[in-house]
N, C-alpha and C positions, 0 to 999 in steps of 0.2 A: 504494500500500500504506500501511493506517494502521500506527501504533503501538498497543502492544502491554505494559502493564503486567499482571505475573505477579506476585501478591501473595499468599508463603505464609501463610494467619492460623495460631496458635497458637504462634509460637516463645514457649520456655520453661515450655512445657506437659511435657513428657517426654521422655527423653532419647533416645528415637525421632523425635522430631518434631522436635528438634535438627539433631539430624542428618543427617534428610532434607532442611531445609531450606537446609542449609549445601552438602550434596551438589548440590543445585539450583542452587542459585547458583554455585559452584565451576565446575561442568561442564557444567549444562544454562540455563534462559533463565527463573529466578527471576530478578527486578527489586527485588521487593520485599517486605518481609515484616511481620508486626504480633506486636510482644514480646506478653505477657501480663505486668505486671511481678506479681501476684500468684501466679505460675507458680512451683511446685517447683522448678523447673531454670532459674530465671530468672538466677540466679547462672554458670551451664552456661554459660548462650546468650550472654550480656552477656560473660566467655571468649570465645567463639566469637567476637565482633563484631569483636573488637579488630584481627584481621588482615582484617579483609572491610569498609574504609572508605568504598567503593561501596556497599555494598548499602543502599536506603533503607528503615530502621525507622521504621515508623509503632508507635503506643501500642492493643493491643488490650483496650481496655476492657472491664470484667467486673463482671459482678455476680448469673452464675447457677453459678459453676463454682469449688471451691477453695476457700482459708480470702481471708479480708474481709481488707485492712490497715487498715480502720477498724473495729474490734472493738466492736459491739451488735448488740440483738437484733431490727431493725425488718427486718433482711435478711439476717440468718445465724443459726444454731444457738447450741444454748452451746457447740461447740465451733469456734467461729469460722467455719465454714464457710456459704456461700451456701445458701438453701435456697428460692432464691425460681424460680421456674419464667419466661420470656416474659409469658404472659398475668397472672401475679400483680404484673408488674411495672407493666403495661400500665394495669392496675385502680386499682394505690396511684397512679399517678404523677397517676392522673385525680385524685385525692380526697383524696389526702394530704398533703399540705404539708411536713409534719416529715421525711417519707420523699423529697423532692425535696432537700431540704435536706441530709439526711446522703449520697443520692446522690451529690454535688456533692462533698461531703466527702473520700468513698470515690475520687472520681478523680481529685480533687487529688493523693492520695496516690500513684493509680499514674503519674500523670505526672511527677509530681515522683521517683518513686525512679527511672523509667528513665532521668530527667535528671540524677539525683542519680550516676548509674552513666556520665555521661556519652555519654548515647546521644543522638546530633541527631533530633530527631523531628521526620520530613517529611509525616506525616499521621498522622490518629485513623480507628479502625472499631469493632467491638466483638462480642465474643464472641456468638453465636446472635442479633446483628442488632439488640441490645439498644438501641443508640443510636438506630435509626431512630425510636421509637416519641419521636412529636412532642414532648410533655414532657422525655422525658431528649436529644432533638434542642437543645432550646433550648437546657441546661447544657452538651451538648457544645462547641456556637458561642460561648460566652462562656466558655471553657475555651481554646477553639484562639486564640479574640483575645487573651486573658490573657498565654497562653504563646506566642506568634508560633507558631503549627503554620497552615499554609495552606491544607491540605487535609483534609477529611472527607467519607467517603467516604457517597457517595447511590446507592440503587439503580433506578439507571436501564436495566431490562432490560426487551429487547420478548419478549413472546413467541412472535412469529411467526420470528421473528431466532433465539433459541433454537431451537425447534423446528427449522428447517430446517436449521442447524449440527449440531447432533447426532442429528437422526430416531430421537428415542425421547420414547416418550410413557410412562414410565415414571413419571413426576411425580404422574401422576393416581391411584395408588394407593400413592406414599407420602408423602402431604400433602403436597409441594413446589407445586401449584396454589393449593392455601390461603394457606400462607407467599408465595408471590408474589403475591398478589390483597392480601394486607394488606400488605405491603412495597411494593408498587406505589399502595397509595392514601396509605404515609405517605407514599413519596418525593413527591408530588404536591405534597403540604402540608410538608412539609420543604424543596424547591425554591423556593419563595413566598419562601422567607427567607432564602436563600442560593444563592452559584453558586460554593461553594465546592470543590466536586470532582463535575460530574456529565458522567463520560466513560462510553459505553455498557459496564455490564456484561454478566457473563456466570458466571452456573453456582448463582443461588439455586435453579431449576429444577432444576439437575446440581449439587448441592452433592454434594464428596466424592465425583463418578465421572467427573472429565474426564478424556479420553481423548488418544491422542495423535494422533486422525485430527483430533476437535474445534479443539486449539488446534494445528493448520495448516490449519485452515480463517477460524481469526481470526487470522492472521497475517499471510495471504493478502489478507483482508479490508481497504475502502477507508477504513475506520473505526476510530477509535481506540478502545479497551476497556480494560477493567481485567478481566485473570480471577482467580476467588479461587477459589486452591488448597489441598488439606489435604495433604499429603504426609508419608508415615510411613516409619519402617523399623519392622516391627511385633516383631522377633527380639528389638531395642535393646527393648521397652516388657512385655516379656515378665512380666519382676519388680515393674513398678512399680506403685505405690500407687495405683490411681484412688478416686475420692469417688463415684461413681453409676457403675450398672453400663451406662446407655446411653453414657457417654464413652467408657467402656474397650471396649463392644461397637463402637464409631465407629472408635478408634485402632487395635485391633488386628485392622479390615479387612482386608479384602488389597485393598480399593479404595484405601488409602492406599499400595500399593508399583506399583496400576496409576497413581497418579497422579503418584507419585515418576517411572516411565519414563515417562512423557510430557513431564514438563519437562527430562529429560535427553536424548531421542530426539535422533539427529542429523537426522531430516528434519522435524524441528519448529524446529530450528536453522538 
């Protein structure tokens, strides 16, 4: 039997996601989680940390979601908020120079506040996959060397490995084949220049609908994996302020309380 890393991303996105993710770890078989220090409730979660000195935080990088902590306008609004999409990033990072530059900027800042908050950061990912994209790959790796972090996280997912874990093909009609076809040719090119965390994933495919037959099927499994989890309590997120209406329609899923009992299940334990 391999191991078996459960990495909830968004802690300090909303005090739903908080909380599930504390819930997870508390009681069921979270390992590990990635703050957002740009995150509303970052303040919440960074609380929360203080009695849970296991749980290893990684720093989830952002630059599509939230207000910037480095305030202009090459990637946020005038009111400070992100307003850049994946592929808008994907475009500047090719041609823009000044905009690689203040990217670099912008995650100084969030790594240096999770540090500044005292949080030991045992590895870097980032918000809707953002770092894979080979350009902002390269500032991640001369960020993780800067600050001693050893790990960043590569998407090394098969998809026949998927497939036969979950037997749903549900992927092919809400662009998770896409996302995995272009995350799969950066990790190729990202890999070239690092072996700094490439343990088999699992769930770009199943992003946001792991189940709990799923992961005890990788549990089970002779292979070691990382699964990335979203888990919500959607009741907690009810009031809260979202910035775009596709985050708020993501969090207040009910796939986020099917995904919260999965990591809680006892026979996933």
């Amino acid at each position: 039997m391999g191991n078996i890393i459960v990495n909830a991303d968004d802690l300090g996105m909303t005090p739903g996601t908080n909380k599930a993710i504390f819930k997870g770890y508390d009681h069921g078989i979270i390992t590990h989680s990635s703050i957002m220090s740009n995150g509303d409730y970052f303040t919440e979660a960074v609380e929360g940390l203080k009695n849970r000195k296991d749980l290893n935080i990684g720093i989830h990088l952002n630059l599509t979601y939230g207000k910037a902590l480095n305030y202009n306008q090459i990637y946020n609004d005038k009111r400070g908020l992100f307003n850049l999409g994946f592929m808008e990033i994907l475009i500047k990072s090719l041609f823009d120079k000044n905009f690689i530059k203040e990217v670099k900027k912008e995650f100084e800042l969030q790594i240096r506040r999770a540090m500044d908050s005292k949080i030991a950061i045992s590895h870097i990912d980032s918000h809707r996959h953002i770092h894979m994209i080979p350009k902002i790959y390269d500032i991640v790796v001369d960020l993780s060397v800067k600050y001693d972090i050893k790990k960043v996280r590569l998407i090394n997912e098969s998809l026949i490995d998927s497939v036969s874990t979950a037997k749903s093909f549900d992927f092919i009609l809400n662009g998770g084949l896409i996302k995995f076809i272009l995350l799969k040719t950066f990790n190729e090119i990202n890999t070239r220049k690092t072996k700094l965390h490439n343990l088999r994933f699992f769930s770009i495919l199943y992003t946001g609908t792991v189940r709990k037959d799923i992961l005890a099927k990788l549990r089970a499994s002779k292979y070691d994996y990382e699964v990335m989890v979203h888990p919500g309590i959607t009741d907690a997120d009810l009031e809260t302020t979202f910035y775009d209406e596709g985050e708020k329609a993501y969090r207040l899923s009910k796939n986020r309380e099917i995904e919260l009992d999965a990591v809680l299940d006892e026979n996933v334990r």
